[in-house]
C-alpha positions in Angstrom: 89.3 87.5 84.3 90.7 90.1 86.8 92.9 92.7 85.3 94.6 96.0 87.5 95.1 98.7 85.4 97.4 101.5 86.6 97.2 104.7 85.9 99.0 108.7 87.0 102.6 108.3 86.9 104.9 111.3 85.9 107.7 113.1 86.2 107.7 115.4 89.2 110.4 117.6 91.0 111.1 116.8 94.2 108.6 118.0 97.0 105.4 117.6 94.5 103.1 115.2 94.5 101.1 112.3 92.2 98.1 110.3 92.7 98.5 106.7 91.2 94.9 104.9 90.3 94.5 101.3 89.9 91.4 100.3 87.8 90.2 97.1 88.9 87.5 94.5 86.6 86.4 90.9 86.4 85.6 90.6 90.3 82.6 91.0 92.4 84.4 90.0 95.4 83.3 92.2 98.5 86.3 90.9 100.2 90.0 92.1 99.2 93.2 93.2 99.7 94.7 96.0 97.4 98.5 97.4 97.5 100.9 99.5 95.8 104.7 97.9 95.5 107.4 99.6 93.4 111.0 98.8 92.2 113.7 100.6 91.4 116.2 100.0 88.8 118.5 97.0 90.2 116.7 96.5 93.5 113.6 94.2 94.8 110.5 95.2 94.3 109.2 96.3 97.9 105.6 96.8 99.5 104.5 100.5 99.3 101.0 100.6 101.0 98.1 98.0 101.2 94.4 98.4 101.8 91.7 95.7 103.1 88.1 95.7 102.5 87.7 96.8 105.9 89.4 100.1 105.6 92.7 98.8 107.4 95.6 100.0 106.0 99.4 99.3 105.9 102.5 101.7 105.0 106.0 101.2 104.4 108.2 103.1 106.9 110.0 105.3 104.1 106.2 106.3 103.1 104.3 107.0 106.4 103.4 110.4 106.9 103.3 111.5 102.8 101.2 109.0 101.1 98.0 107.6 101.7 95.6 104.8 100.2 92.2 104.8 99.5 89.7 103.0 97.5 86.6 104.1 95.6 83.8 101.0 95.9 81.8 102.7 93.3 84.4 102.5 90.7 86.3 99.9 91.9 89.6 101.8 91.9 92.1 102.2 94.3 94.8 104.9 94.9 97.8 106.2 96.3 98.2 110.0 96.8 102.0 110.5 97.2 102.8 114.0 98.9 106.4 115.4 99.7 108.0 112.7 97.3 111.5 112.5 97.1 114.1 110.8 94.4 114.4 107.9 96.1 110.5 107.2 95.1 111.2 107.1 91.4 110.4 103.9 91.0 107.9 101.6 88.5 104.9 101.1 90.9 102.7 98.8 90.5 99.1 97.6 91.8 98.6 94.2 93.1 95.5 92.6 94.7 94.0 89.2 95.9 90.2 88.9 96.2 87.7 86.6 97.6 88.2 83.0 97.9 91.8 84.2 97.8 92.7 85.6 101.7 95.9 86.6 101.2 97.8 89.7 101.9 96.9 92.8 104.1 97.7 90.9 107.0 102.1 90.6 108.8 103.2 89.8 105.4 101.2 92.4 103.5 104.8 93.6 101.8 105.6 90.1 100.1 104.6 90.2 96.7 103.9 86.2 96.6 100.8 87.2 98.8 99.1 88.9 96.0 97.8 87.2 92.7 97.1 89.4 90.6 99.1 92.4 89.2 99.0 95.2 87.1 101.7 96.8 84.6 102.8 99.7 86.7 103.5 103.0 85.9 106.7 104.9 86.3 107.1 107.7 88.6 110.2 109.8 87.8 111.3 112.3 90.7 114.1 115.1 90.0 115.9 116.9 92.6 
């Protein structure tokens, strides 16, 4: 049984910075497709960053520039290291990921959420001005 953990949120000022983990076990898929999506308080939850097996990535135009995604094989853990963050990222963010058979997401429709299967429970990131 896959299960995403997330882990890092906080409560920062504006201009600092978090990095979100997402602990991921019950696969042994080489193949995936890992992102970070978030939602705010009365809006859709929107595609954040996304990360392939193959090192491709994919950013939201709000985020390019001040986060980045990565992923550590050996633990099986991706992140999102979120520089220069503003109030308009306070948000619940939360990991999602499909994995081999599953090919979905990662590719022109990476920031739909029905193109990931599983998800984790998010963490909240709080940003003050």
């Amino acid at each position: 049984q896959v299960q995403l953990v997330e882990s890092g949120g906080g409560s920062v000022q504006s201009g600092g910075s978090l990095r979100l983990s997402c602990a991921a076990s019950g696969h042994s898929a080489s193949w995936y497709c890992m992102a970070w999506f978030r939602q705010a308080p009365g809006k859709e939850r929107e595609g954040v960053a996304a990360r392939r097996s193959d090192g491709s990535t994919r950013f939201a135009d709000s985020v390019k520039g001040r986060f980045t995604i990565s992923h550590d094989n050996a633990k099986n853990t991706l992140y999102l290291q979120m520089n220069s963050l503003k109030p308009e990222d306070a948000a619940m963010y939360y990991c999602a990921a499909t994995f081999a058979p599953y090919y979905s997401g990662c590719n022109a429709f990476w920031d739909r959420p029905v193109e990931y299967k599983y998800w984790g429970q998010g963490t909240q990131v709080t940003v003050s001005s």
